[in-house]
BAPA-690768 format. One record per atom (N, C-alpha, C, O, CB): x, y, z. Coordinates in steps of 0.02 Angstrom, whole numbers, padded with zeros to 5 digits, always signed. Glycine has a CB too. Layout:
XYZ;...
//
This chain:
-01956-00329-00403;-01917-00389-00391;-01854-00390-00434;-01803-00411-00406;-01960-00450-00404;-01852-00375-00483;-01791-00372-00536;-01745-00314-00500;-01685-00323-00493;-01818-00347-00625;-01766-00278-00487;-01738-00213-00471;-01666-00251-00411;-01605-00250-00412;-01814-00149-00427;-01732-00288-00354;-01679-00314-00296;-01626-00360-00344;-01570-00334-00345;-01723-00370-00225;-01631-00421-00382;-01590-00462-00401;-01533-00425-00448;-01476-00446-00456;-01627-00515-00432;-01557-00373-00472;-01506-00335-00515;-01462-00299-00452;-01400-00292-00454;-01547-00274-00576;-01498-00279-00404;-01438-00245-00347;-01404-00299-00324;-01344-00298-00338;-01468-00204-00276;-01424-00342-00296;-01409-00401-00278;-01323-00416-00312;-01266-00416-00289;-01473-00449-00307;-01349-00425-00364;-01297-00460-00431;-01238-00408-00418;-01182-00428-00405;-01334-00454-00531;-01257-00326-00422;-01208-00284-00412;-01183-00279-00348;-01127-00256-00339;-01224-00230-00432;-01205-00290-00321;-01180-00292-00246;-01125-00325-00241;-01070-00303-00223;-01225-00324-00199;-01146-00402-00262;-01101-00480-00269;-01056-00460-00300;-01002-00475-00276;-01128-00548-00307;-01054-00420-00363;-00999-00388-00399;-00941-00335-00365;-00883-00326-00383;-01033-00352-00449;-00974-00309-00314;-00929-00271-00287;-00909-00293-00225;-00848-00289-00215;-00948-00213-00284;-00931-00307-00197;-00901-00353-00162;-00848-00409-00185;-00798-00414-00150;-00948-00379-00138;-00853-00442-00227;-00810-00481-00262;-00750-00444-00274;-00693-00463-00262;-00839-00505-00322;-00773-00377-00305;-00699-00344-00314;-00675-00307-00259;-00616-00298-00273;-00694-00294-00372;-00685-00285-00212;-00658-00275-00142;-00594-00328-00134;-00532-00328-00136;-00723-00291-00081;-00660-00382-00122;-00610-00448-00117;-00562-00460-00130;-00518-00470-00088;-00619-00490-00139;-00551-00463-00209;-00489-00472-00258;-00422-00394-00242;-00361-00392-00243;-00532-00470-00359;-00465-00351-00232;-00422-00295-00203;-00383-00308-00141;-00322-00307-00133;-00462-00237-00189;-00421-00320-00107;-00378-00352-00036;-00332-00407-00051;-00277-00408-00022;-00430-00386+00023;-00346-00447-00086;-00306-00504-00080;-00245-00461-00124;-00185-00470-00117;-00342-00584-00114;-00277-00414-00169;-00190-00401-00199;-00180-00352-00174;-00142-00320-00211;-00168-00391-00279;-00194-00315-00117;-00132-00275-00057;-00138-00338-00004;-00143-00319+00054;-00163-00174-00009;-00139-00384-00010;-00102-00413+00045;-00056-00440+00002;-00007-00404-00001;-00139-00462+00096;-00052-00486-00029;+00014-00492-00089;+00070-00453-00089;+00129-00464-00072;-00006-00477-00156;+00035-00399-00118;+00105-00341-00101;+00142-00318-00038;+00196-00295-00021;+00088-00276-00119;+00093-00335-00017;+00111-00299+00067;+00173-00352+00089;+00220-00330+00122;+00028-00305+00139;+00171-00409+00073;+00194-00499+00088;+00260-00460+00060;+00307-00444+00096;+00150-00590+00031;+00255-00446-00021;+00315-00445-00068;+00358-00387-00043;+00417-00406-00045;+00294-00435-00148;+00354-00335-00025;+00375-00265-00002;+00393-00284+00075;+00438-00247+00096;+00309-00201-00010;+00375-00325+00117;+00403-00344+00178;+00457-00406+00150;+00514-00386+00162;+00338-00370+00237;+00461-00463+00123;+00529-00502+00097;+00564-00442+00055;+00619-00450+00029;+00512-00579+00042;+00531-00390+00053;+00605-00350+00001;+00642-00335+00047;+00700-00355+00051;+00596-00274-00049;+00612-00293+00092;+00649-00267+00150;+00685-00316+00188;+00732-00285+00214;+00606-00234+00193;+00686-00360+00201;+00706-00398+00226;+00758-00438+00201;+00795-00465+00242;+00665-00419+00240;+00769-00450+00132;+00807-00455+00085;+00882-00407+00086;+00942-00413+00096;+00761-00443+00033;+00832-00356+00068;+00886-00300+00053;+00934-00270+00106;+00988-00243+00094;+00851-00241+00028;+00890-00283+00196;+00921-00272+00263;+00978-00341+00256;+01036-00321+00261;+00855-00276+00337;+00975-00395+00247;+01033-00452+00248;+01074-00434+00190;+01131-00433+00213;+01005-00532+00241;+01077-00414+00105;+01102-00415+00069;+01154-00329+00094;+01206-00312+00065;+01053-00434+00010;+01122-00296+00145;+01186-00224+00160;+01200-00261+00216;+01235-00222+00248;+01162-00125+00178;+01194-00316+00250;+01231-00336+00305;+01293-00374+00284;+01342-00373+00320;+01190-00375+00350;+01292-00412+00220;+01303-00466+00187;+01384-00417+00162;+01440-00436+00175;+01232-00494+00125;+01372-00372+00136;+01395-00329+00082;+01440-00291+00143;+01500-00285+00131;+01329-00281+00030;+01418-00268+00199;+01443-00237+00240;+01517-00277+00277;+01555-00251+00318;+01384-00222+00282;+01520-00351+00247;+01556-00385+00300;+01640-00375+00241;+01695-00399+00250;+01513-00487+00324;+01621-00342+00199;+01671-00336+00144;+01741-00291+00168;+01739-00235+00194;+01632-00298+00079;+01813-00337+00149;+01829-00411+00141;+01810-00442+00155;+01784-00433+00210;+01865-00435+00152;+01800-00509+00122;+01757-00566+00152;+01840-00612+00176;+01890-00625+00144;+01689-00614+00079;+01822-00622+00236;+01863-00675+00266;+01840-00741+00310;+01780-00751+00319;+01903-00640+00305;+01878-00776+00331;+01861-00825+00365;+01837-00816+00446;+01793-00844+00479;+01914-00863+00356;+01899-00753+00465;+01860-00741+00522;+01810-00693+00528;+01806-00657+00579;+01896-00730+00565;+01764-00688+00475;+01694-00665+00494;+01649-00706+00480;+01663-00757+00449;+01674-00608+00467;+01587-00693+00498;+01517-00734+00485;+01508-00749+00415;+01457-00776+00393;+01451-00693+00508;+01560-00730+00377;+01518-00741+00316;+01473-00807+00274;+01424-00801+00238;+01560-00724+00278;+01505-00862+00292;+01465-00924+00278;+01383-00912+00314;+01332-00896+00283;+01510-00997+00315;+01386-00922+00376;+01306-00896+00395;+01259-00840+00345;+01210-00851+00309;+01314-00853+00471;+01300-00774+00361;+01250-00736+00325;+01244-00738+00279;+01198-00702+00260;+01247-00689+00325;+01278-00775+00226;+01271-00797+00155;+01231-00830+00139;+01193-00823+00092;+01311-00823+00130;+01236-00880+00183;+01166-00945+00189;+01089-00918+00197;+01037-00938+00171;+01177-00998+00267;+01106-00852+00257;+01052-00838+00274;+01028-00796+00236;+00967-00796+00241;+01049-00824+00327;+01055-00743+00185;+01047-00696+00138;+01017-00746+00086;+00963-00727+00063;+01115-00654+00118;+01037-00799+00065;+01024-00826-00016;+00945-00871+00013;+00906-00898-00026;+01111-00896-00061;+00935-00869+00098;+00869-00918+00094;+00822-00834+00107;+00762-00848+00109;+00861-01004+00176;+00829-00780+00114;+00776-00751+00101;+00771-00723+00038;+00718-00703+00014;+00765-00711+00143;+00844-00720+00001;+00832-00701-00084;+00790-00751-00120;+00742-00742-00158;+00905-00699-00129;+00809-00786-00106;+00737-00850-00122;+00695-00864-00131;+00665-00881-00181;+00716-00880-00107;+00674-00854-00040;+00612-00829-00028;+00557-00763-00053;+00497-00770-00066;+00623-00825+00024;+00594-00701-00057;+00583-00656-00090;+00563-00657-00164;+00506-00635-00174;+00626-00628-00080;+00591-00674-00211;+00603-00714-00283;+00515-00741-00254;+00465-00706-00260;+00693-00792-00295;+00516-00792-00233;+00466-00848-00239;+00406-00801-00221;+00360-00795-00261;+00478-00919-00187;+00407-00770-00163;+00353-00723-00163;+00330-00688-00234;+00279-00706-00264;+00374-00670-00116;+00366-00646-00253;+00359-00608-00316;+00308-00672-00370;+00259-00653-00402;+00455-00585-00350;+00327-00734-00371;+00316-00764-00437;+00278-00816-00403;+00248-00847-00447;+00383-00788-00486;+00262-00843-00338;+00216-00873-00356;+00140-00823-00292;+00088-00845-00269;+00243-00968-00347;+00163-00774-00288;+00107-00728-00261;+00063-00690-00310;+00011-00714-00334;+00137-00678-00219;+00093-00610-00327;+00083-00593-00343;+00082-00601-00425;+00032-00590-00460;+00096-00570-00308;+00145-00620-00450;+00143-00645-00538;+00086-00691-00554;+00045-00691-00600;+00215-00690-00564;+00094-00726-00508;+00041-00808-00522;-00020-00795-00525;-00059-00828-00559;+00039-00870-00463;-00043-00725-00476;-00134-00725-00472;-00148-00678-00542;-00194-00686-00582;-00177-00676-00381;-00095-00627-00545;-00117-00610-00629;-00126-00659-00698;-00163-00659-00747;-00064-00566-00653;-00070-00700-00672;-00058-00769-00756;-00118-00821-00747;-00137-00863-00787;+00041-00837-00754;-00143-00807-00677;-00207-00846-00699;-00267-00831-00715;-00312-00873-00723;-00222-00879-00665;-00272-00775-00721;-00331-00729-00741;-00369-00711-00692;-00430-00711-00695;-00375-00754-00787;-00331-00693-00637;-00380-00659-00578;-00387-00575-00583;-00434-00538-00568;-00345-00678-00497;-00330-00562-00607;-00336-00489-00629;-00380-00463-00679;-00375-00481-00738;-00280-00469-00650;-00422-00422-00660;-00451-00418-00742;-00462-00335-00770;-00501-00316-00814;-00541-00461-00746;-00411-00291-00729;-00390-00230-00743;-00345-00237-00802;-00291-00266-00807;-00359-00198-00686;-00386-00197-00856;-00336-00234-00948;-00254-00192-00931;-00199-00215-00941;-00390-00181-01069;-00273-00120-00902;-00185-00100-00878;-00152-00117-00828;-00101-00085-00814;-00169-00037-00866;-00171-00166-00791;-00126-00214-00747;-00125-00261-00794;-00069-00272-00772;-00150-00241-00673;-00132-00300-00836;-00129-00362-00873;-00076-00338-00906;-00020-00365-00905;-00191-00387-00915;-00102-00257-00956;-00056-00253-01007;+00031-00249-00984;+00078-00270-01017;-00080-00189-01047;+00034-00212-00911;+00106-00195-00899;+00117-00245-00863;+00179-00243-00861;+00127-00130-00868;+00101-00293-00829;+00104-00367-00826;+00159-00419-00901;+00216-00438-00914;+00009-00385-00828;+00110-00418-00921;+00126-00431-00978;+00213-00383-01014;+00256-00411-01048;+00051-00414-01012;+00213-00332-01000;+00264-00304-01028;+00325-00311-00969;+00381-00309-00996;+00242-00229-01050;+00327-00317-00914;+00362-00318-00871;+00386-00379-00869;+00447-00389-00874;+00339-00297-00822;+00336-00436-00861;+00364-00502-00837;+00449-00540-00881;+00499-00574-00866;+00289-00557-00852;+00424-00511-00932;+00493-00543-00960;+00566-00526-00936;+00614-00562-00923;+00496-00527-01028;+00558-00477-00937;+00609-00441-00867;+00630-00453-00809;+00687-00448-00787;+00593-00396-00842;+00571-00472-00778;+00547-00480-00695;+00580-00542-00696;+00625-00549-00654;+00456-00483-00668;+00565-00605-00749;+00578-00669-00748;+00643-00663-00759;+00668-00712-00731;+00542-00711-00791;+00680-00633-00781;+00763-00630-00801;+00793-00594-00732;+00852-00605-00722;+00784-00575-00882;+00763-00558-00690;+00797-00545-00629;+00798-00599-00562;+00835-00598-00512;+00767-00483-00609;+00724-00662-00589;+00723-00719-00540;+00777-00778-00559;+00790-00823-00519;+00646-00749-00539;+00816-00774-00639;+00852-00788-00641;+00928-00800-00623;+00967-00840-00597;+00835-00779-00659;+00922-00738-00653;+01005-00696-00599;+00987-00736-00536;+01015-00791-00532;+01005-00578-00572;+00947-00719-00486;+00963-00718-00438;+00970-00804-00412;+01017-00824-00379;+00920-00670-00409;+00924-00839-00431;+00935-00921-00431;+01011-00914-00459;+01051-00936-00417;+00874-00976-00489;+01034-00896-00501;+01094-00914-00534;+01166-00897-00466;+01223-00920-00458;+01096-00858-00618;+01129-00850-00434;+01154-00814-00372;+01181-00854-00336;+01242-00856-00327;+01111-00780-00333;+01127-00900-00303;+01096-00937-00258;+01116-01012-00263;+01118-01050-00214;+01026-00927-00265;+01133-01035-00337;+01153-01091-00331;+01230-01101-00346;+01265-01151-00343;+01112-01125-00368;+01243-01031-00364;+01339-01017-00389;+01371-01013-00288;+01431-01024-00276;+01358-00889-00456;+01327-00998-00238;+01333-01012-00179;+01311-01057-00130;+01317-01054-00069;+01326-00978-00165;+01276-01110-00176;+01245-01181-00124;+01301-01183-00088;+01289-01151-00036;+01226-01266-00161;+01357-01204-00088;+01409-01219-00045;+01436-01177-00043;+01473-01161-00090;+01445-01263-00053;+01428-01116+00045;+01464-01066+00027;+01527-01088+00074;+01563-01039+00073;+01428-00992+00038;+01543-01114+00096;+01612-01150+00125;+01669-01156+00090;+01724-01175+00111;+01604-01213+00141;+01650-01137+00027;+01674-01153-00040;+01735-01075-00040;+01717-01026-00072;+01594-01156-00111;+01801-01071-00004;+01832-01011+00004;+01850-00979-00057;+01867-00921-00062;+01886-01017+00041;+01843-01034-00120;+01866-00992-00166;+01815-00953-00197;+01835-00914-00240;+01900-01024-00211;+01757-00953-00186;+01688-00956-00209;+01670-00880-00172;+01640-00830-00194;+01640-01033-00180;+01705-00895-00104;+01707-00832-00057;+01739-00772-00080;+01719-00716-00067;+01741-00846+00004;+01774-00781-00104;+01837-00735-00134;+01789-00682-00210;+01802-00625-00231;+01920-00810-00173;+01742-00726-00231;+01706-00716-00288;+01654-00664-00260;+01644-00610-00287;+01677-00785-00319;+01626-00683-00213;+01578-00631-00152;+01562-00572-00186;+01515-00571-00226;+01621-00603-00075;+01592-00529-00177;+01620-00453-00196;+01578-00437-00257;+01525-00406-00265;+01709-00447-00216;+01628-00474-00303;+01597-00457-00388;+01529-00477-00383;+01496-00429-00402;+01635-00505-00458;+01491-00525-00368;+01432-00580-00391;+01387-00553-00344;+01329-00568-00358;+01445-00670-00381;+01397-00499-00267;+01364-00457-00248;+01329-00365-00270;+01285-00327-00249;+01395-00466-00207;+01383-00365-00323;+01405-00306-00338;+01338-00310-00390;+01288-00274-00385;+01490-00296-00363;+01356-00384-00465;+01295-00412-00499;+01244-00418-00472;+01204-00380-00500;+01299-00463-00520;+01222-00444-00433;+01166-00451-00388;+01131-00382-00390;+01085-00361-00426;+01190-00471-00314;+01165-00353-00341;+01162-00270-00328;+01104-00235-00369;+01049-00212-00353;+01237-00231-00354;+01143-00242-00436;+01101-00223-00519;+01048-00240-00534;+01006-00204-00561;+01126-00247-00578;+01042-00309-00516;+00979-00363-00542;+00937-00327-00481;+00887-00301-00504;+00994-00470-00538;+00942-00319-00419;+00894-00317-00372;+00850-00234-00376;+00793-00222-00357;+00936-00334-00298;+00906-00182-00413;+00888-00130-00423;+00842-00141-00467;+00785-00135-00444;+00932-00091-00434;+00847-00163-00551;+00802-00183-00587;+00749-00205-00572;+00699-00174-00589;+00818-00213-00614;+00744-00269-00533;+00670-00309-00521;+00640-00246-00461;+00581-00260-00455;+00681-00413-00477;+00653-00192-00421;+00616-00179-00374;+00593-00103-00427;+00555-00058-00410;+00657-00178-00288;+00623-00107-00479;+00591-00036-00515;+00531-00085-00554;+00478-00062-00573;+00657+00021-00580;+00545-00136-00562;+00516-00167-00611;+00432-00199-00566;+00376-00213-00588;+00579-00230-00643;+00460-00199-00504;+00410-00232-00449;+00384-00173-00451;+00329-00181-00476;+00432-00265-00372;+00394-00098-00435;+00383-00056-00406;+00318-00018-00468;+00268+00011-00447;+00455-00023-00383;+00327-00021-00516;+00278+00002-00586;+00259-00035-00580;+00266-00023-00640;+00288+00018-00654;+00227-00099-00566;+00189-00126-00580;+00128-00114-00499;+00069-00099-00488;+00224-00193-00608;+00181-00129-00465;+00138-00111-00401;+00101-00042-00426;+00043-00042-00447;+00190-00097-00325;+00132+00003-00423;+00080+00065-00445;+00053+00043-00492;+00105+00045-00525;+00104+00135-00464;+00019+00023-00526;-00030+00000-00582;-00105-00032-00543;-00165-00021-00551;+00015-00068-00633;-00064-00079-00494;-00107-00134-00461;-00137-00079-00405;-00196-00087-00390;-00059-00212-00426;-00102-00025-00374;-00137+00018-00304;-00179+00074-00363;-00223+00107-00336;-00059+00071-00229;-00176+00080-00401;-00192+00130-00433;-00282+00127-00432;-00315+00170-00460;-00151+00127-00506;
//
């Protein structure tokens, strides 16, 4: 009888961690589809360079900064959030967790800082700014997806 409740228990245990495995490749899977998707509007965005009046640029700007956003928010309240609450309990996903995030959190910065330096992108002089503040961007997005990207290998590992 002990024998079954001790399998039992291990069973529940592994199963449990299946579980928690799945839920963090679907996470990623979420975060790695808004990248792409991100990064397809931010070379469309970038592609319209000069920025003038007679191109789309107000739209795709709008529409670029609501999936940088979105993307951002994925990252931090998906995947960051189920580690900071102690669902992870792999100590080398915690530890490079832990070493990354401070980083990670300074690239969700930038990019809000992005995002709200273009709330009003109608704003022509603001337009004119495009160029450079894409170029910044650019940097920050390289950073957070090396920074996304080690950690992901930690978590598939």
């Amino acid at each position: 009888m002990v024998g079954i409740v001790d399998g039992d228990v291990m069973g529940t245990h592994t199963q449990d961690s299946r579980e928690r495995r799945s839920q963090t490749q679907e996470l990623i899977g979420h975060l790695v589809t808004e990248r792409q998707q991100m990064l397809v509007q931010y070379a469309g965005l970038a592609g319209l360079d000069p920025y003038t009046e007679n191109k789309p640029v107000f739209t795709r700007l709008q529409d670029f900064c609501q999936i940088l956003v979105d993307y951002m928010a994925s990252g931090h309240f998906g995947l960051y959030q189920r580690i900071s609450d102690g669902k992870e309990r792999r100590r080398a996903v915690i530890d490079i967790a832990e070493k990354l995030y401070p980083k990670i959190a300074k690239t969700t910065e930038d990019a809000v800082a992005f995002n709200d330096y273009f709330d009003t992108p109608s704003d022509t002089k603001r337009i004119n700014d495009l160029s450079h503040h894409l170029s910044q961007l650019g940097e920050t997005l390289a950073t957070r997806i090396e920074l996304e990207d080690r950690l992901i290998t930690t978590l598939l590992a």
